[in-house]
TORPA-4810 file (N, C-alpha, C, O; in nm, 3 decimals):
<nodes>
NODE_1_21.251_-3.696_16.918_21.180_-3.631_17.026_21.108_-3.507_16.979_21.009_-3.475_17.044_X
NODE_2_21.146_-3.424_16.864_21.102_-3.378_16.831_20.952_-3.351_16.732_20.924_-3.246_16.676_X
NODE_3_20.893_-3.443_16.732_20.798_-3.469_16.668_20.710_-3.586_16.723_20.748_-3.699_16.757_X
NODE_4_20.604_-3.542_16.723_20.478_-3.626_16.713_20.507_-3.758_16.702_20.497_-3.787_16.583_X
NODE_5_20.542_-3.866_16.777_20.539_-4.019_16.734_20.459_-4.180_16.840_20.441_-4.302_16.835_X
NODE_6_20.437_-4.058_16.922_20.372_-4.181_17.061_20.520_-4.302_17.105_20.490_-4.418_17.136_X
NODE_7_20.653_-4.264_17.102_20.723_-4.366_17.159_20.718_-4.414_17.250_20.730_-4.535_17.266_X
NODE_8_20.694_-4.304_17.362_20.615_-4.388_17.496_20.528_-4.455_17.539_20.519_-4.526_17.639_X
NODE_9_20.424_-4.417_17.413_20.277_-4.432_17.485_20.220_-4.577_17.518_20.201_-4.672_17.442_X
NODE_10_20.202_-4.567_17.634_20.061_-4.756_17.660_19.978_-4.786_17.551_19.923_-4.719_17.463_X
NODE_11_19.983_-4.887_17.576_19.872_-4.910_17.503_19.651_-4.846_17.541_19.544_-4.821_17.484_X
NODE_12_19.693_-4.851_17.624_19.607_-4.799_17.725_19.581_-4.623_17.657_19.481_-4.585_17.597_X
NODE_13_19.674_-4.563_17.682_19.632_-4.408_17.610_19.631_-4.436_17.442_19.545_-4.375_17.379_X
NODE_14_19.718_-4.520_17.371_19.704_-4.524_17.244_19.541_-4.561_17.199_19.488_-4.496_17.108_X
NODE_15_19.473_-4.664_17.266_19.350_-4.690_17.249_19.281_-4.563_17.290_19.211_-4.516_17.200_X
NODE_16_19.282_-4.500_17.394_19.211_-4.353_17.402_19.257_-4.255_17.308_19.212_-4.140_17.299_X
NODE_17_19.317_-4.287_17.263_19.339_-4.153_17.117_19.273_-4.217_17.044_19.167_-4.159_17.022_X
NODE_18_19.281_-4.316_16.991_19.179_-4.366_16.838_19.074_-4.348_16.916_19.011_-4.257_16.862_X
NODE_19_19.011_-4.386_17.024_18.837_-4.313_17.050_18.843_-4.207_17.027_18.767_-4.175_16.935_X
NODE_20_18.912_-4.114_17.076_18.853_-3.977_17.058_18.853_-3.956_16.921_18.778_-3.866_16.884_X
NODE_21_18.931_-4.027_16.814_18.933_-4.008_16.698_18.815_-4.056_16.628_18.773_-3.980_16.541_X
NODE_22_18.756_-4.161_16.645_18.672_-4.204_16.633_18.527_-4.124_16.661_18.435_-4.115_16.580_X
NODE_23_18.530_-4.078_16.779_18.424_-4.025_16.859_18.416_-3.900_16.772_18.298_-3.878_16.743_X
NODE_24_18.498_-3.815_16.722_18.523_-3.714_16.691_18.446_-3.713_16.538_18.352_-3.642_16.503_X
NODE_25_18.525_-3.827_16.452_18.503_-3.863_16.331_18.318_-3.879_16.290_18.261_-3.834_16.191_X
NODE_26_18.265_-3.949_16.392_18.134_-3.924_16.457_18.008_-3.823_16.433_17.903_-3.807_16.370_X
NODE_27_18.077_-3.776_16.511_18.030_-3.656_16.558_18.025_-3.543_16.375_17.925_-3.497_16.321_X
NODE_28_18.166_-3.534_16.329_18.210_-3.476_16.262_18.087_-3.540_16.124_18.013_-3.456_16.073_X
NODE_29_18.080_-3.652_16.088_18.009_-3.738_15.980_17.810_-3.695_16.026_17.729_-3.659_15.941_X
NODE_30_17.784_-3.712_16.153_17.679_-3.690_16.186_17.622_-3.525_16.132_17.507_-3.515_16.090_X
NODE_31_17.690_-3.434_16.138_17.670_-3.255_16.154_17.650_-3.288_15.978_17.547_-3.283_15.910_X
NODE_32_17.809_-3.327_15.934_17.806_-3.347_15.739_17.678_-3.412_15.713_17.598_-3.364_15.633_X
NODE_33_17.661_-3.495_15.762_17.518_-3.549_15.685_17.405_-3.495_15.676_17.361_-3.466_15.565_X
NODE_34_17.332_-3.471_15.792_17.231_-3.353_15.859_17.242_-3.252_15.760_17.152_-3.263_15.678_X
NODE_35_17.315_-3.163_15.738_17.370_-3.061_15.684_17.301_-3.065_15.500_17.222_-3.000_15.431_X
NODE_36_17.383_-3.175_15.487_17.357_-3.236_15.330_17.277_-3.292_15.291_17.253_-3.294_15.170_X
NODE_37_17.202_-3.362_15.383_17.085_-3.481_15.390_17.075_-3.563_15.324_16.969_-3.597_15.272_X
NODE_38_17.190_-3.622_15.308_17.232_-3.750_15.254_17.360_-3.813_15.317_17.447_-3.747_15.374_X
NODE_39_17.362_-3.963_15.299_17.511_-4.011_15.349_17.606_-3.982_15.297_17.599_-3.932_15.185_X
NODE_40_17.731_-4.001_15.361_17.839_-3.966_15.314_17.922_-4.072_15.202_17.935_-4.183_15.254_X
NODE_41_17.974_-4.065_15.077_18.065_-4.166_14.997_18.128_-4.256_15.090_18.124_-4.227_15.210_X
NODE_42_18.180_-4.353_15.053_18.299_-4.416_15.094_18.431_-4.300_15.114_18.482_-4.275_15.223_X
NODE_43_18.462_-4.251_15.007_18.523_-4.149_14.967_18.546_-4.025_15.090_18.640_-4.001_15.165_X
NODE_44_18.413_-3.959_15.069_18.401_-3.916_15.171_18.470_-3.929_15.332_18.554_-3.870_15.400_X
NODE_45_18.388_-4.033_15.343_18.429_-4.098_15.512_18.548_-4.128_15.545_18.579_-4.106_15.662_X
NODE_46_18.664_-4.197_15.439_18.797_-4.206_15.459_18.827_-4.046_15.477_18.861_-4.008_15.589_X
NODE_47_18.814_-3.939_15.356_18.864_-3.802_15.416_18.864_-3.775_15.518_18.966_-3.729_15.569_X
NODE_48_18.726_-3.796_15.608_18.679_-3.784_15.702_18.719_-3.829_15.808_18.689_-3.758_15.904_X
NODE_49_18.793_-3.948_15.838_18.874_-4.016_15.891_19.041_-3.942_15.934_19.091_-3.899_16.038_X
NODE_50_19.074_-3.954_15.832_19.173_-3.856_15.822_19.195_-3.719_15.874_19.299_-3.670_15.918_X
NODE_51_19.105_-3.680_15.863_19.096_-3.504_15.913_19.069_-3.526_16.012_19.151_-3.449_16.063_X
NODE_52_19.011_-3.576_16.109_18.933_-3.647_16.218_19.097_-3.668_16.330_19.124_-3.626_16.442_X
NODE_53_19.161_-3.738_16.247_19.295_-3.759_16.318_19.430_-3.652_16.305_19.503_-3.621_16.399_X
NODE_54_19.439_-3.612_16.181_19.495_-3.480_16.178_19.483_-3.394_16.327_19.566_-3.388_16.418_X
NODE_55_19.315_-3.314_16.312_19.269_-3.273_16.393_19.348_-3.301_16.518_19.449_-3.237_16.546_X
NODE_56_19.298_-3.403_16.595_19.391_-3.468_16.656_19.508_-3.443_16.718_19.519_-3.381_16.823_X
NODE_57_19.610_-3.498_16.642_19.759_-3.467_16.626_19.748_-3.260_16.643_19.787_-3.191_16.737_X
NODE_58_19.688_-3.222_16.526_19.712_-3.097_16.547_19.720_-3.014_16.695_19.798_-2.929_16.739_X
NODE_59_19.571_-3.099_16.760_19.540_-3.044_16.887_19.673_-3.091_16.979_19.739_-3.021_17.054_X
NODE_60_19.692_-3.247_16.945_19.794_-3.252_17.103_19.944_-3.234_17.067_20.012_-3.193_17.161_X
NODE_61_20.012_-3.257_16.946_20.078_-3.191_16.949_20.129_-3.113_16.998_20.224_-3.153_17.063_X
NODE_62_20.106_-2.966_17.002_20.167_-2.852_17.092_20.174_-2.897_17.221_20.271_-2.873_17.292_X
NODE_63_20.054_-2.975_17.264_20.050_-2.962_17.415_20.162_-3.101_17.448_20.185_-3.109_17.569_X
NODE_64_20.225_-3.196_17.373_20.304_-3.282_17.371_20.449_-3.209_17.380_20.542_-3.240_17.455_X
NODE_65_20.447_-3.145_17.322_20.596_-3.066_17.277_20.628_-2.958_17.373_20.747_-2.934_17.391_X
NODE_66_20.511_-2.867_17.457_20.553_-2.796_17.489_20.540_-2.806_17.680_20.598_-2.740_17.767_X
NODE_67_20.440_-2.917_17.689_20.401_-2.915_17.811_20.473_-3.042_17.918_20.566_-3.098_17.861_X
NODE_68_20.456_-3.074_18.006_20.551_-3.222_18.056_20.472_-3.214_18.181_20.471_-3.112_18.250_X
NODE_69_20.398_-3.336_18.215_20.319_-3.379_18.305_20.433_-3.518_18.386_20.481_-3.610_18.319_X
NODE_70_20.457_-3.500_18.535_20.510_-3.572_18.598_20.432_-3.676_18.612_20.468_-3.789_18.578_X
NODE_71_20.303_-3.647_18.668_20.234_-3.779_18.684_20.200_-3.876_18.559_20.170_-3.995_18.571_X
NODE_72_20.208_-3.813_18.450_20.193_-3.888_18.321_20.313_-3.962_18.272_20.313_-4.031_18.170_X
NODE_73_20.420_-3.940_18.356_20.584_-3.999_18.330_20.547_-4.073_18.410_20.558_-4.187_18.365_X
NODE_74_20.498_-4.071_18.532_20.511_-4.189_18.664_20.382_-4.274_18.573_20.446_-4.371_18.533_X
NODE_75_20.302_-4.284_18.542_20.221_-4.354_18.447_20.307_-4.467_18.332_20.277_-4.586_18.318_X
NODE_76_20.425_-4.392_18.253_20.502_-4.446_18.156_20.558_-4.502_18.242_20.620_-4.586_18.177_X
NODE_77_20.595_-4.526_18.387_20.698_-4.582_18.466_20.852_-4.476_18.408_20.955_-4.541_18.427_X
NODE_78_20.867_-4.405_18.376_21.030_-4.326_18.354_21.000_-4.178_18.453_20.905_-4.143_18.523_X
NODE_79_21.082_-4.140_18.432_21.172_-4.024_18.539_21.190_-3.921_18.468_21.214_-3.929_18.348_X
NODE_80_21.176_-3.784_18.548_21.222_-3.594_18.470_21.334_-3.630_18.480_21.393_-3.647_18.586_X
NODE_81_21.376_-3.646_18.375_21.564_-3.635_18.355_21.600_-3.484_18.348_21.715_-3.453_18.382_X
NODE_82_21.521_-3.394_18.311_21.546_-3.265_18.267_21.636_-3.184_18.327_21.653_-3.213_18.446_X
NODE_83_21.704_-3.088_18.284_21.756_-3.015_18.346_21.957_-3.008_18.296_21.989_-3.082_18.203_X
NODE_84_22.027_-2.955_18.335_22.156_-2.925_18.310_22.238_-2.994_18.427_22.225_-2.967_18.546_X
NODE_85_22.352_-3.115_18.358_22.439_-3.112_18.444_22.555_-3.088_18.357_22.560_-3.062_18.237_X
NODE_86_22.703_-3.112_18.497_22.803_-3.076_18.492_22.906_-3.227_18.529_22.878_-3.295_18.628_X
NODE_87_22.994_-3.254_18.460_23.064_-3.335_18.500_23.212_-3.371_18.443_23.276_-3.268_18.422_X
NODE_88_23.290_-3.502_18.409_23.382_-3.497_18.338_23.359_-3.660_18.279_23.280_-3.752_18.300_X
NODE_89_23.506_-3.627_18.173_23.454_-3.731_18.055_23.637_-3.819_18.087_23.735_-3.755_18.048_X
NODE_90_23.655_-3.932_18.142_23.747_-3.997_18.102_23.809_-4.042_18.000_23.761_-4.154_17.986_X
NODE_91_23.917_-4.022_17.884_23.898_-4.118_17.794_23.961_-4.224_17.756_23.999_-4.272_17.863_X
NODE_92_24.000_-4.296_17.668_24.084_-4.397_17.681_24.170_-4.377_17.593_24.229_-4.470_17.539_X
NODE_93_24.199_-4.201_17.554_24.330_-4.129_17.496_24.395_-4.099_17.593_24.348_-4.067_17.702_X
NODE_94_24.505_-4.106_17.565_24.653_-4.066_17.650_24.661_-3.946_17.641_24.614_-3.910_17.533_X
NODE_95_24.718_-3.815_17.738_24.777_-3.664_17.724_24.875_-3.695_17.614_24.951_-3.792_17.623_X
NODE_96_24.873_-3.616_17.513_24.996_-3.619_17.406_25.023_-3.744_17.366_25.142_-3.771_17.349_X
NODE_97_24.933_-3.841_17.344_24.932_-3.969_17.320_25.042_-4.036_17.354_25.097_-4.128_17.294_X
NODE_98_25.071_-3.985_17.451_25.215_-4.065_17.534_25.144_-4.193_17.659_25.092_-4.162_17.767_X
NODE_99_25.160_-4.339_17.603_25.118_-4.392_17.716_25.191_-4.374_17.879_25.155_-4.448_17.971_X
NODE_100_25.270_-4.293_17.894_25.364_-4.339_17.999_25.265_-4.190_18.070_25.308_-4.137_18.172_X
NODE_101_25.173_-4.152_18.020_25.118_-4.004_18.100_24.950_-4.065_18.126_24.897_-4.160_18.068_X
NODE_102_24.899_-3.989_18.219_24.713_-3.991_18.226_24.638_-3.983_18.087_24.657_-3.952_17.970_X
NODE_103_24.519_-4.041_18.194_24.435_-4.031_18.020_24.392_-3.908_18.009_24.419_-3.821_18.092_X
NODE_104_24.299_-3.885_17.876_24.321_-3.711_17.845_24.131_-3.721_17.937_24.048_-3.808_17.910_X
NODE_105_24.113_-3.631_18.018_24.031_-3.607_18.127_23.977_-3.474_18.098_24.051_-3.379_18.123_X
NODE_106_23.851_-3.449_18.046_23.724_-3.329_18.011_23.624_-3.288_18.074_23.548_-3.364_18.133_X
NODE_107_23.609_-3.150_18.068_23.496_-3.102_18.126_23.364_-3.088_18.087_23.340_-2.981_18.031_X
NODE_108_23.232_-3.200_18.107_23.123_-3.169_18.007_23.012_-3.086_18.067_23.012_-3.051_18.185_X
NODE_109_22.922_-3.059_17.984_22.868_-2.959_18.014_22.730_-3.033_17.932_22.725_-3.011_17.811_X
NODE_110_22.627_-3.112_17.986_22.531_-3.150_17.946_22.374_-3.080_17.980_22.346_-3.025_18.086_X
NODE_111_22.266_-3.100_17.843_22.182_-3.041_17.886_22.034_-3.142_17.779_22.023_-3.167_17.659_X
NODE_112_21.957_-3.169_17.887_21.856_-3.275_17.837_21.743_-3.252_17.896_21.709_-3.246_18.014_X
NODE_113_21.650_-3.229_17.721_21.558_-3.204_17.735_21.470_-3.324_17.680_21.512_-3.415_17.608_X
NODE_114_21.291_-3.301_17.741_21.230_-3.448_17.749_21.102_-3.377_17.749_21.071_-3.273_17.807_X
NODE_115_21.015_-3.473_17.651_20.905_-3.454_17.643_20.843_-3.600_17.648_20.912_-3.698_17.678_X
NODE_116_20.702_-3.607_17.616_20.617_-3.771_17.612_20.700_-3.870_17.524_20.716_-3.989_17.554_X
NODE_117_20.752_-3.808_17.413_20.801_-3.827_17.292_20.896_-3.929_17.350_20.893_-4.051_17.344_X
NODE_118_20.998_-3.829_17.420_21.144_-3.908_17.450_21.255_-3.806_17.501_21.225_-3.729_17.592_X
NODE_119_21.384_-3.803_17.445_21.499_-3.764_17.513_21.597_-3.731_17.458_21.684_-3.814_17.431_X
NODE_120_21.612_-3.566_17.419_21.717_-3.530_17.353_21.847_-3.436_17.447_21.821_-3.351_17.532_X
NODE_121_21.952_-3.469_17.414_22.072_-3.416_17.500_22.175_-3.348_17.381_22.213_-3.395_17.273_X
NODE_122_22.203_-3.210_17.451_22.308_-3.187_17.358_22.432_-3.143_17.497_22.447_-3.156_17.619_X
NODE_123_22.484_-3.100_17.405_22.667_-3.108_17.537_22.763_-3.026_17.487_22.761_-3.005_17.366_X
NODE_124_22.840_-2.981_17.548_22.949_-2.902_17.509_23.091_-2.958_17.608_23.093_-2.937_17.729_X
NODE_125_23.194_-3.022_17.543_23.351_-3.081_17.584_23.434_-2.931_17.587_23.445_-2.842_17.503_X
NODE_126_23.484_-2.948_17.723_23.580_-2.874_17.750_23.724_-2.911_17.777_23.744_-3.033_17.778_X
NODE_127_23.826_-2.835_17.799_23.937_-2.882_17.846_23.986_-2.909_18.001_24.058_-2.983_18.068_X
NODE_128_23.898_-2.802_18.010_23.904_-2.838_18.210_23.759_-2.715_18.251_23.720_-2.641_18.160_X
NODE_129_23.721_-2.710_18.329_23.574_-2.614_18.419_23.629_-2.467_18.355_23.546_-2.396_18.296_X
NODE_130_23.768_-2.422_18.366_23.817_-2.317_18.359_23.769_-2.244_18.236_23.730_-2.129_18.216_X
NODE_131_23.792_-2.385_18.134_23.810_-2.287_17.989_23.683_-2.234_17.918_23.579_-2.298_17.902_X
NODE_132_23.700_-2.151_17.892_23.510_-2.075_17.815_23.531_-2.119_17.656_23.443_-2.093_17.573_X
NODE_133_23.635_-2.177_17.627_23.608_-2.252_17.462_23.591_-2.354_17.482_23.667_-2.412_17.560_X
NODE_134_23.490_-2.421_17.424_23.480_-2.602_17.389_23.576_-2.662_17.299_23.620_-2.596_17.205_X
NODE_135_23.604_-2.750_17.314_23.702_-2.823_17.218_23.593_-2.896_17.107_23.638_-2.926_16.996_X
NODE_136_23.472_-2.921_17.133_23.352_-2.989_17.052_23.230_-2.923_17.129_23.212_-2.836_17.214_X
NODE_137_23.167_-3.000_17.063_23.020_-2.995_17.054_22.939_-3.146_17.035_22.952_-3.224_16.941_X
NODE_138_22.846_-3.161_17.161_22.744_-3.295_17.058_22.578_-3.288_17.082_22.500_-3.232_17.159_X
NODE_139_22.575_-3.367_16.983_22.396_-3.390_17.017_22.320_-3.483_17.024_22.363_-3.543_16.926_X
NODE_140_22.233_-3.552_17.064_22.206_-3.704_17.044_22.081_-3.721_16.937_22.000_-3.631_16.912_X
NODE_141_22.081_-3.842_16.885_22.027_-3.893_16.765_21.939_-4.008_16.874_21.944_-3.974_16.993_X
NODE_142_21.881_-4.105_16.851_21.849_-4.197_16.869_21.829_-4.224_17.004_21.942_-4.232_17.054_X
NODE_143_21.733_-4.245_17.099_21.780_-4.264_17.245_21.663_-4.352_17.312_21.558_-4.355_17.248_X
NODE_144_21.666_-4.401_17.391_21.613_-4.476_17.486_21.627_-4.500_17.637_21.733_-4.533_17.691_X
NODE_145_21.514_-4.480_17.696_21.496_-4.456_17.824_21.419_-4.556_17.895_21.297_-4.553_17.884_X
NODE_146_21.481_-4.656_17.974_21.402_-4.798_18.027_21.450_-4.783_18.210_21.551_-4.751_18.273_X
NODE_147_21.374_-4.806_18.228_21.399_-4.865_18.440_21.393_-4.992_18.447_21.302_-5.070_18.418_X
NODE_148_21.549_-5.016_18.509_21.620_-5.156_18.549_21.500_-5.155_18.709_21.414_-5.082_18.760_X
NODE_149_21.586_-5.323_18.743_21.499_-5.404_18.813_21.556_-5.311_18.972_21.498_-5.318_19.080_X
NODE_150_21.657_-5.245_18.948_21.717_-5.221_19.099_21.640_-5.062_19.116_21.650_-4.992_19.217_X
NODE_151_21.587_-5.038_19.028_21.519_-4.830_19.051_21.591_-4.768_18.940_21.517_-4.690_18.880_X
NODE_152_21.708_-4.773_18.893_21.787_-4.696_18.806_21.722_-4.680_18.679_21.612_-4.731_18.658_X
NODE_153_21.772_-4.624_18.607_21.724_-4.543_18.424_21.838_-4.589_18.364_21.946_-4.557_18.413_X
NODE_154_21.833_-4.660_18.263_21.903_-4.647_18.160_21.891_-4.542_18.039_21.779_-4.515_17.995_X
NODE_155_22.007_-4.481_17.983_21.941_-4.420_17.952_22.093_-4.438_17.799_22.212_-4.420_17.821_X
NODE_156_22.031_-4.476_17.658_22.135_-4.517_17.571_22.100_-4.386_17.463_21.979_-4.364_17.448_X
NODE_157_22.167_-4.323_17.410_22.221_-4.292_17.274_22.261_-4.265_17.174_22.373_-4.250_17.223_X
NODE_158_22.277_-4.244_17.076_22.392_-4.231_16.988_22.383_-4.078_16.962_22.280_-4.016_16.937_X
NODE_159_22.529_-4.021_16.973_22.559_-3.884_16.969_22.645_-3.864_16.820_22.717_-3.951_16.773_X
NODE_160_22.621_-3.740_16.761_22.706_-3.692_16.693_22.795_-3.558_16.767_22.757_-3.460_16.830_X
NODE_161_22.949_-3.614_16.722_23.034_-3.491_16.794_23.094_-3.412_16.678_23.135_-3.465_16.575_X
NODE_162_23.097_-3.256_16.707_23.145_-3.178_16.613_23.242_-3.085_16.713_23.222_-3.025_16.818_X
NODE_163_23.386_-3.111_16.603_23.500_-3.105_16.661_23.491_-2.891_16.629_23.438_-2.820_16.543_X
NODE_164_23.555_-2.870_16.725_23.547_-2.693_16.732_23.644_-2.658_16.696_23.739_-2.660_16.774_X
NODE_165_23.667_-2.595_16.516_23.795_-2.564_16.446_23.835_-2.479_16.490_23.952_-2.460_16.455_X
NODE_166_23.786_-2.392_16.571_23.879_-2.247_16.642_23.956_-2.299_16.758_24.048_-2.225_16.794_X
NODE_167_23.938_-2.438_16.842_23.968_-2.489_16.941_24.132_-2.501_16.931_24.167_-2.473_16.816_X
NODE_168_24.205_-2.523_16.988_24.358_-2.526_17.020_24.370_-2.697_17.004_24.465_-2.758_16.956_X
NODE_169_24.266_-2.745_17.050_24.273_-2.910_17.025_24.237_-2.963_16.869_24.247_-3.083_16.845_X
NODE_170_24.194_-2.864_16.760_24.147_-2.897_16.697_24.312_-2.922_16.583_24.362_-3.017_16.524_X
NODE_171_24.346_-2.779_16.602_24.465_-2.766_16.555_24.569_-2.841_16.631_24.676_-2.818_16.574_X
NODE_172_24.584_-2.906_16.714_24.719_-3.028_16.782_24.652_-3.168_16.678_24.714_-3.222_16.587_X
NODE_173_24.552_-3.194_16.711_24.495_-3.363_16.668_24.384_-3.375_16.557_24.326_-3.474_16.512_X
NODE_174_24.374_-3.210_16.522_24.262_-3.249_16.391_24.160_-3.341_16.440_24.164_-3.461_16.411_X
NODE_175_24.041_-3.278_16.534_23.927_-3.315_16.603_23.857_-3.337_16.421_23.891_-3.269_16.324_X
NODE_176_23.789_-3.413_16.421_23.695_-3.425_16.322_23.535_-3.471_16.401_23.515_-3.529_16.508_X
NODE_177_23.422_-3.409_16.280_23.325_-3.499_16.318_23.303_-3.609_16.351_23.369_-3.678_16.273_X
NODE_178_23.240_-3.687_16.433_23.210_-3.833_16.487_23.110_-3.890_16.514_23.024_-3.811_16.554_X
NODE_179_23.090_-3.952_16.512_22.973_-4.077_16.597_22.998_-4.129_16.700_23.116_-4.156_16.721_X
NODE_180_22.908_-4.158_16.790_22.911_-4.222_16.896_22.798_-4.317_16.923_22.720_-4.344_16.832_X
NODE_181_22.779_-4.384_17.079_22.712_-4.415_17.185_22.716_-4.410_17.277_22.820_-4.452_17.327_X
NODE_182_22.642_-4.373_17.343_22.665_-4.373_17.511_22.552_-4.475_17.607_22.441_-4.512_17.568_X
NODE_183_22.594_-4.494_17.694_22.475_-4.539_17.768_22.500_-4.466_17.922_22.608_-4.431_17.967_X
NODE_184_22.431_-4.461_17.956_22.418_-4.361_18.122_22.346_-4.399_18.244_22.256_-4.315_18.255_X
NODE_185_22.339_-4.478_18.337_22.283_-4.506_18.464_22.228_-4.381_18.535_22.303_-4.336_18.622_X
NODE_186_22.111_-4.314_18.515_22.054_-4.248_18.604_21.998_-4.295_18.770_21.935_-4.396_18.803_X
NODE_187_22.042_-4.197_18.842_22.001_-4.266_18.995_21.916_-4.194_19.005_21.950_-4.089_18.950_X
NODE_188_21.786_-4.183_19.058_21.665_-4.105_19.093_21.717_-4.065_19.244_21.671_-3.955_19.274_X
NODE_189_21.780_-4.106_19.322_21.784_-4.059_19.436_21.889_-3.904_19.442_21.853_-3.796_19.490_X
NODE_190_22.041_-3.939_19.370_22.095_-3.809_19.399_22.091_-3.758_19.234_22.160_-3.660_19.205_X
NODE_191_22.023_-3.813_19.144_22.007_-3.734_19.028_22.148_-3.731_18.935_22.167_-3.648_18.847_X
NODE_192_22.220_-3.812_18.963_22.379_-3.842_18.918_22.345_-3.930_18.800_22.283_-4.035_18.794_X
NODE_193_22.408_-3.850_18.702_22.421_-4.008_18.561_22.610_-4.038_18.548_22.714_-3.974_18.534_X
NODE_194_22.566_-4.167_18.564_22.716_-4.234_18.518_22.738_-4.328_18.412_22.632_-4.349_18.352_X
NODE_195_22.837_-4.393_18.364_22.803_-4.485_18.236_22.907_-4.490_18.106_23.010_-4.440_18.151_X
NODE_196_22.929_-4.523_17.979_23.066_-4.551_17.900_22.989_-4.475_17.750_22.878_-4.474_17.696_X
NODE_197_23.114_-4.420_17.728_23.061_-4.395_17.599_23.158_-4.487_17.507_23.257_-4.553_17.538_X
NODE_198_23.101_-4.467_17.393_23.220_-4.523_17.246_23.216_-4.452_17.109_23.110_-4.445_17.046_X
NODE_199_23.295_-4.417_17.076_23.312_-4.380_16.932_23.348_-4.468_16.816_23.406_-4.576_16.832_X
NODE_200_23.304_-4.411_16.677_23.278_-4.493_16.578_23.448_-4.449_16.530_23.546_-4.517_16.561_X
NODE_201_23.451_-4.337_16.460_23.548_-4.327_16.357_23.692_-4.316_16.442_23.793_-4.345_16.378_X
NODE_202_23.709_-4.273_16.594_23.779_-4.264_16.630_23.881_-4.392_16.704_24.001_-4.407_16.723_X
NODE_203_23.724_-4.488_16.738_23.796_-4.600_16.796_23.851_-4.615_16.974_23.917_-4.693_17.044_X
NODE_204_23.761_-4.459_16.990_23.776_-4.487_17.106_23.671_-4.533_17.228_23.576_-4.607_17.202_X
NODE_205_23.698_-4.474_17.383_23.567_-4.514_17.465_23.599_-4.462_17.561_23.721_-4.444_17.564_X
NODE_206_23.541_-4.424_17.656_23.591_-4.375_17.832_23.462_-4.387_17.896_23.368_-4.459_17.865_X
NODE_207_23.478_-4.269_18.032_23.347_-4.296_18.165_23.312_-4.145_18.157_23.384_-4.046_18.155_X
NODE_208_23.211_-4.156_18.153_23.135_-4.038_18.186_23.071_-4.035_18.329_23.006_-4.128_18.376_X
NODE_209_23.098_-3.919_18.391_23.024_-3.876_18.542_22.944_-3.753_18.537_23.002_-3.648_18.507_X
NODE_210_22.804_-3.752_18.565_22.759_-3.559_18.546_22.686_-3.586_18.686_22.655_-3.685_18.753_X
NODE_211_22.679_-3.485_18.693_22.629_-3.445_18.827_22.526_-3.342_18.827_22.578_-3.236_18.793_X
NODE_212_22.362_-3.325_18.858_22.303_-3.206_18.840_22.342_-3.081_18.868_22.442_-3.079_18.939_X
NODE_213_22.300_-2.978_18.838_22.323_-2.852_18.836_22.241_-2.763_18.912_22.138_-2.825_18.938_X
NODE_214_22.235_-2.623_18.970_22.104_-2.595_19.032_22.041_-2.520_18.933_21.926_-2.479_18.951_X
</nodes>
């Protein structure tokens, strides 16, 4: 998400960027020639090409990264996910790994940000709302954002978790770094994501619930 890649884009705006690139390239070859009064190499014109699209990128860039047009999301068909929620994380660890007790039950603290690009989330695991230390930390890698047939967002993907060595949990169970996936059901109506995560090295999985924030 961080960079320049058109993951969203139609085909429809992708063809309007190579015109303007084109148009540009144009324009740009027409002034060089005039100028020189002669045509341009082969040589030439590929540079020319190139810089032409650079250009380009250079220009929308920033305005990709820094700006977020709603009606240009309702265009992609996806949804402002943006913003901070709050919720908890089920897991399919036991309290004190005793099966005869609840599963161990967290406070997350999610925050996802979105540009044309796509969809990055990072998060902070707590022990309950109360506590001001995290037990971890995560961030997401890889993600994807599609609308099912019923209105909902899917929304999938893979997190890295970094376990918090000052944490009290770190020192009981030796939290280590991890991998994950998640996938998340966004509702556009009350703005609620729900959905399962899974871990790689740990072997585990639970339910995630967040709820927006104001």
């Amino acid at each position: 998400m961080k960079n320049l890649n058109f993951r969203y884009y139609p085909a429809g705006v992708l063809f309007t960027l190579f015109c303007i690139i084109v148009v540009v390239n144009f324009l740009l070859r027409t002034l060089i020639a005039d100028y020189f009064g002669q045509p341009l190499t082969l040589w030439q014109e590929a540079a020319l090409l190139l810089s032409s699209g650079g250009l380009v990128r250079l220009l929308f860039g920033p305005v990709n990264k820094y700006l977020m047009w709603k009606p240009y999301l309702k265009l992609l068909g996806l949804h402002d996910l943006r913003g901070n929620y709050a919720g908890e994380l089920v897991s399919t660890f036991h309290i004190n790994d005793d099966p005869q007790l609840g599963h161990v039950t967290k406070h997350l603290l999610v925050s996802i940000s979105q540009n044309l690009n796509g969809i990055y989330l990072t998060g902070k695991v707590f022990n309950n709302a109360a506590d001001p230390t995290p037990t971890s930390t995560f961030s997401s890698g890889a993600a994807d954002l599609v609308k099912l047939d019923d209105g909902r967002f899917q929304l999938s993907y893979t997190f890295t978790n970094n376990g918090n060595l000052q944490s009290a949990e770190h020192a009981k169970y030796g939290l280590q770094t991890h991998l994950g996936y998640t996938i998340l059901y966004f509702n556009p109506q009350n703005r609620q994501l729900e959905g399962t995560y899974f871990t790689h090295e740990r072997q585990s999985s639970g339910r995630i619930k967040l709820l927006p924030q104001p």
